[in-house]
N, C-alpha and C positions, 0 to 999 in steps of 0.2 A: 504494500500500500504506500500511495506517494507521503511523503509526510508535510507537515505543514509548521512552520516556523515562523513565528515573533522575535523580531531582534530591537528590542529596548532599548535608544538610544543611537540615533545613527550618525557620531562622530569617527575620530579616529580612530576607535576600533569596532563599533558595531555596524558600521559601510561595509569594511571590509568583509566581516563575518556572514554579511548580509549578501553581499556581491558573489559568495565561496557557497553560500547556501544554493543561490539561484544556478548558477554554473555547474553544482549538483544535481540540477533537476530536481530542486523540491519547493514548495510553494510556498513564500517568505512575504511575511505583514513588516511593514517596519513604521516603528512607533517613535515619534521626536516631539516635543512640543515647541519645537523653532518651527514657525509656517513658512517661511523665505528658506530651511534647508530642504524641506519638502518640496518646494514648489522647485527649487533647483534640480532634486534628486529625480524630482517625475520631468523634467523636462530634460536627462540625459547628461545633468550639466555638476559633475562632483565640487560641491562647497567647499573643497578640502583639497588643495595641492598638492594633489602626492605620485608620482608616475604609475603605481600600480593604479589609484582608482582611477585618474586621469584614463587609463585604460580601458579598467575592468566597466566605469560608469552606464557607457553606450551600451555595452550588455546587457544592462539590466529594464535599462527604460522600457517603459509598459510590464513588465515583469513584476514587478514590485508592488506589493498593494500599501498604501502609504497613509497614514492616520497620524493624526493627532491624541488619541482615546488608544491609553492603554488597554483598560478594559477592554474592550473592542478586540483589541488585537490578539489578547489572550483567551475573550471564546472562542477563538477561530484554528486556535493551536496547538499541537500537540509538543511543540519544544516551545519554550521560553527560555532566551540570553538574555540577559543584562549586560548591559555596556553603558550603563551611565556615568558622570563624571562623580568621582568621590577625590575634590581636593583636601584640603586643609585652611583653617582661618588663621585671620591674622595674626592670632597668639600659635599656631603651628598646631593646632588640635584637627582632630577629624571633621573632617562637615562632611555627613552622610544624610543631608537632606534629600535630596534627588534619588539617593537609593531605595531611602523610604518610602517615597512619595511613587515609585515606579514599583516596589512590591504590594503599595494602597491598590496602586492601579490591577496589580497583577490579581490579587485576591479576591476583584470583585467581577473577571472574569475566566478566572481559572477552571479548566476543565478537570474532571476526575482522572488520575492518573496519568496527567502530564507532566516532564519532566522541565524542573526551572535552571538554569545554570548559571550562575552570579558570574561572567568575565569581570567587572570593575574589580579595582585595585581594592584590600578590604584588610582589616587588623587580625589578626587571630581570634577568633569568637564570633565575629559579627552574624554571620551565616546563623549559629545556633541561638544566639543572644537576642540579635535583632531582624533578621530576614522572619526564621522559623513562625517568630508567634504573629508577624502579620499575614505569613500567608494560612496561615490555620484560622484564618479569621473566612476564609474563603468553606469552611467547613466540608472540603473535601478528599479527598485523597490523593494524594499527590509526592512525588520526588524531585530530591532535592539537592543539587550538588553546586562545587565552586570550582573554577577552570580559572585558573587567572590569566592575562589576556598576555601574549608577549607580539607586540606589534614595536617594529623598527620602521619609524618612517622615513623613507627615503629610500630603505633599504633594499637595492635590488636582485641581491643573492638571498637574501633570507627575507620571505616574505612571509602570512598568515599560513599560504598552501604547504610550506616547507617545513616551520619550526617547529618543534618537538613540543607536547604538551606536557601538563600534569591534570590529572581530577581526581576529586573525592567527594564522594557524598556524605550525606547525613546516616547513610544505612549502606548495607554492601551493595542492595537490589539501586539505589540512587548510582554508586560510583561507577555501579555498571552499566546502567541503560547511559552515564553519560558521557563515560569510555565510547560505548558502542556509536552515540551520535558524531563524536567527533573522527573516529574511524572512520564513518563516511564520508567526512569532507577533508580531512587534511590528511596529506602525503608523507606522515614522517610520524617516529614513535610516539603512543600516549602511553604514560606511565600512571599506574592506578597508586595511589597513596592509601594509608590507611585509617589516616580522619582526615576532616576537611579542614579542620586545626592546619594541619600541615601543610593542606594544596595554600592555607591565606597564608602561611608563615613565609610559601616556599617565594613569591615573587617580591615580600619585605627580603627576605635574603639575599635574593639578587640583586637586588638595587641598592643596597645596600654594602656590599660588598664592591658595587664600584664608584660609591662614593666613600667609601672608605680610603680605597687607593686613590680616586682622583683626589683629595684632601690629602692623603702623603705626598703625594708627587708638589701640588701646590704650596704643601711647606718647604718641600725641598727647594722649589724654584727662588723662592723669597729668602730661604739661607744661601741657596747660590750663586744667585743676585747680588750679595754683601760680598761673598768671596769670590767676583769676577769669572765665576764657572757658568758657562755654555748650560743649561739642562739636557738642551735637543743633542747635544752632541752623546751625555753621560748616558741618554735613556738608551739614545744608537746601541753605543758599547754597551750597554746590561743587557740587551737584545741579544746577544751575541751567544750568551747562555744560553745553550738548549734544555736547559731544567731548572725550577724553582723562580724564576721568573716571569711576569708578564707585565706588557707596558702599560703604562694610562700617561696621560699628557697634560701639563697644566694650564691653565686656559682663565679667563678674563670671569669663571662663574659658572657654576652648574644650573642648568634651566630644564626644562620639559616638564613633564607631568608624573614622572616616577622618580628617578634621580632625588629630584628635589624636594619629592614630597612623601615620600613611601618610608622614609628613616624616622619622620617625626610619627607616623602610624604606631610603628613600632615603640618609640621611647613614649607615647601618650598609651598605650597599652598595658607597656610594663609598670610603668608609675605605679597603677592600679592597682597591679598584682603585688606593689611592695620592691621594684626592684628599679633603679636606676643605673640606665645605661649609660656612664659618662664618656666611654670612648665613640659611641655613636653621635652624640651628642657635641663633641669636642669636632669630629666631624665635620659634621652639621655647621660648627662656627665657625673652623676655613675656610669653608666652602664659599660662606656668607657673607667673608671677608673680601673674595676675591673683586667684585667689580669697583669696590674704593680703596682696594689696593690698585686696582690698573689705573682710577685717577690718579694716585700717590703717586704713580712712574711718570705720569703727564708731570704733575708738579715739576719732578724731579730736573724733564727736561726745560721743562718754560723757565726752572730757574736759571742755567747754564746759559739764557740767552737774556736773563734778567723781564722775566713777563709773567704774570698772572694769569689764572685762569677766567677770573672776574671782566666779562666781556672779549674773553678768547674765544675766536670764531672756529670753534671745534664740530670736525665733521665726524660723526659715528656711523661707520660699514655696518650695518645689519642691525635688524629689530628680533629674528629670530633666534629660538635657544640653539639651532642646530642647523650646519652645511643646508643649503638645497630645501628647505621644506617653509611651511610660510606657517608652523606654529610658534607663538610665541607667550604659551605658558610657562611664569615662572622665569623670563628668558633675564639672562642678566644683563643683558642689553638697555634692557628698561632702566633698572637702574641704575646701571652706569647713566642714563640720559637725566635719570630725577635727580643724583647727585650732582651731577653739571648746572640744571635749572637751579640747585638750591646754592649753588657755589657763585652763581649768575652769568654763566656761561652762554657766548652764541651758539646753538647748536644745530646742524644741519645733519637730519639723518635721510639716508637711504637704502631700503630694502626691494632688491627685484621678485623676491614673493611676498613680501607685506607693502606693498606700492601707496594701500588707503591710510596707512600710518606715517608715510614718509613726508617727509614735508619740503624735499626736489623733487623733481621727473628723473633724475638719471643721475647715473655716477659722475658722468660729464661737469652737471651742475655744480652738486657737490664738490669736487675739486676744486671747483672756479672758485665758489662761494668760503672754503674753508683755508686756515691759515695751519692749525695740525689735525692730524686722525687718529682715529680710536678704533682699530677690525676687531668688532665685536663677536662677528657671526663670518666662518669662511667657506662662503657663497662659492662656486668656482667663480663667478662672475669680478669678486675681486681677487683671491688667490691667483688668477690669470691674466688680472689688468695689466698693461702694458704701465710701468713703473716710471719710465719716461715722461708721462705726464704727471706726476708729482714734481718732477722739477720744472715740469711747464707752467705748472700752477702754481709755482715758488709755495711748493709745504715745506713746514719748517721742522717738522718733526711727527714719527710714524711712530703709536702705540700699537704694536702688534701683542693685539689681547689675546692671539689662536699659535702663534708661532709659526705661520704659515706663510709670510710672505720672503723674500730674499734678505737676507740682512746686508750682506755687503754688497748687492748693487746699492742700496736705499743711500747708506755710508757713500759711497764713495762719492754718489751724486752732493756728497756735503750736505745731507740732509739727517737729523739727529733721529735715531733707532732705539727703541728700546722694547723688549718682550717680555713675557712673564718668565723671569729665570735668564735671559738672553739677551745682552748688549752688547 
């Protein structure tokens, strides 16, 4: 029998899901309450810049049955995903509004013995603590599991269709009907866990674990920094070891939607339970560091030519957290830009995938307009710019917040350099 699928949230991961469902051959409700991503998604046209959907979209048009009304979407189906957004507020706690508000939904039109799958990012518990007792509010029978979602966006080797899962359920008969759904749509191992404790734990651990390292590596660049050592040069050489190592790179800020938000899940979990995580936590505070440390290296150089940042016409490369994609949750981009605004700074930014944030048309502009730069975000679009015009545009100094651009042509053109760990 064909099966029928509600995919709860159609962002950056439940599109996808949604798009893997249909390409399945099974018949997929997708529920958003943005009416302008709907009216996009039915007209063939992905809200979300990313080269897979950019592809996979035109597939789907007319295919889709597209609502507003979770309810709705849930009497009509036998799988229910969740992919709604679960950030964190401004004291770094959980906000699981949206979660809840999409299982109110689910509960009131749940069918008997449909299986739910929570993809959104979640702390350890939540499933049984808080999913459970509203969907029992639906008084029927039903299963119940959590997949947590591993989408790279941009990512054109490892996509939804390829990467390996995890699931668990609430009961052995949950982990397995949700083992079994995703067996039919993705191309690569699902691994069954044995509570769902585990599957929420397992993607706080990944993310975790490379914000862990990107926070070493960022401390290393800033003692580097004082003792005149290259980092890009030292990570090369530890590279070199075929064991016990792997690289992370330090950078102007951690941004996206997991990185940056999935550690404080975690440390607002265990508080609870009595235990404080201070090396997560510690973290968590270099990390937080980095975009007014990458002003600190601005300072560093406006001093050396005796100038302020107070009405310096500073151009910022990129509004997104990451290369190539036009998300910019969490992105430290931003703040590097509100700590210039509050420093009172001129600032001229430009993103070729966030174009309605930007406030030039082009990089071209930007050059012209700005006196130094801050590569926030490395776009190829600037990693590839022709460096030559920097001295056309007499810049007087390049903050390379990525480590990505040339350092001794930038030098040689007599124009002052400086990177995170790298001058």
């Amino acid at each position: 029998m064909k099966r029928t699928v509600a995919v709860i949230g159609l962002g950056y991961v439940g599109l996808p899901v949604a798009c893997l469902c249909i390409e399945k051959g099974m018949d997929v409700y997708g529920a958003d309450a943005d009416g302008k991503k709907l009216e996009l998604i039915g007209k063939g046209i992905s809200p979300i810049d990313d080269p897979y959907l950019n592809k996979e979209i035109s597939n789907i048009k007319g295919k889709i049955n597209l609502t507003n009304s979770i309810a709705d979407a849930a009497k009509k189906s036998s799988a229910i995903i969740v992919c709604v957004p679960t950030p964190v507020d401004k004291n770094h706690m959980p906000e699981l509004s949206a979660l809840k508000s999409a299982c109110e939904g689910i509960s009131k039109g749940l069918q008997k013995d449909a299986i739910v799958v929570v993809e959104s990012t979640i702390f350890p518990g939540t499933v049984e603590e808080i999913v459970v007792p509203i969907l029992k509010k639906s008084n029927v029978s039903f299963y119940l599991a959590h997949c947590p979602e591993r989408i790279d966006p941009g990512n054109k080797k490892f996509t939804i269709k390829n990467i390996p899962r995890v699931v668990a359920g609430i009961d052995k008969e949950s982990t397995k009907k949700a083992a079994e759904f995703y067996r039919d749509i993705i191309d690569a191992e699902i691994t069954e866990l044995g509570s769902v404790k585990a599957a929420e734990a397992t993607k706080i651990m990944e993310n975790t674990f490379r914000d862990i390292n990107i926070a070493f590596v960022n401390e290393m660049a800033k003692s580097f920094d004082k003792a005149g050592i290259d980092i890009t040069e030292v990570i090369k050489a530890a590279s070199t070891k075929p064991f016990s190592f792997m690289p992370h790179y330090p950078g102007a800020g951690v941004g996206g939607h997991c990185i940056a938000v999935d550690p404080y899940y975690l440390i607002s979990k265990a508080k609870q339970l009595g235990f404080n995580h201070r090396f997560l936590s510690l973290a968590r505070e270099i990390n937080e560091s980095m975009p007014s440390y990458t002003i600190e290296l601005l300072e560093q150089e406006l001093k050396k030519i005796n100038k302020k940042i107070e009405n310096a016409k500073v151009g910022v490369l990129g509004l997104a957290y990451k290369a190539n994609v036009d998300d910019v949750r969490e992105s430290p981009a931003l703040k590097i830009i509100d700590i210039l605004k509050s420093m009172k700074a001129d600032i001229f930014v430009f993103d070729p995938y966030v174009k309605k944030q930007s406030n030039v048309k082009d990089l071209n502009e930007l050059l012209e307009k700005s006196d130094y730069l801050i590569l926030a975000t490395d776009h190829n679009e600037f990693r590839n710019m022709d460096l030559s015009k920097l001295k056309e545009n007499d810049i007087k100094i390049v903050i390379d917040g990525r480590n990505r651009l040339d350092k001794e042509k930038i030098k040689n053109m007599g124009i002052l350099y400086h990177g995170v760990g790298r001058h």
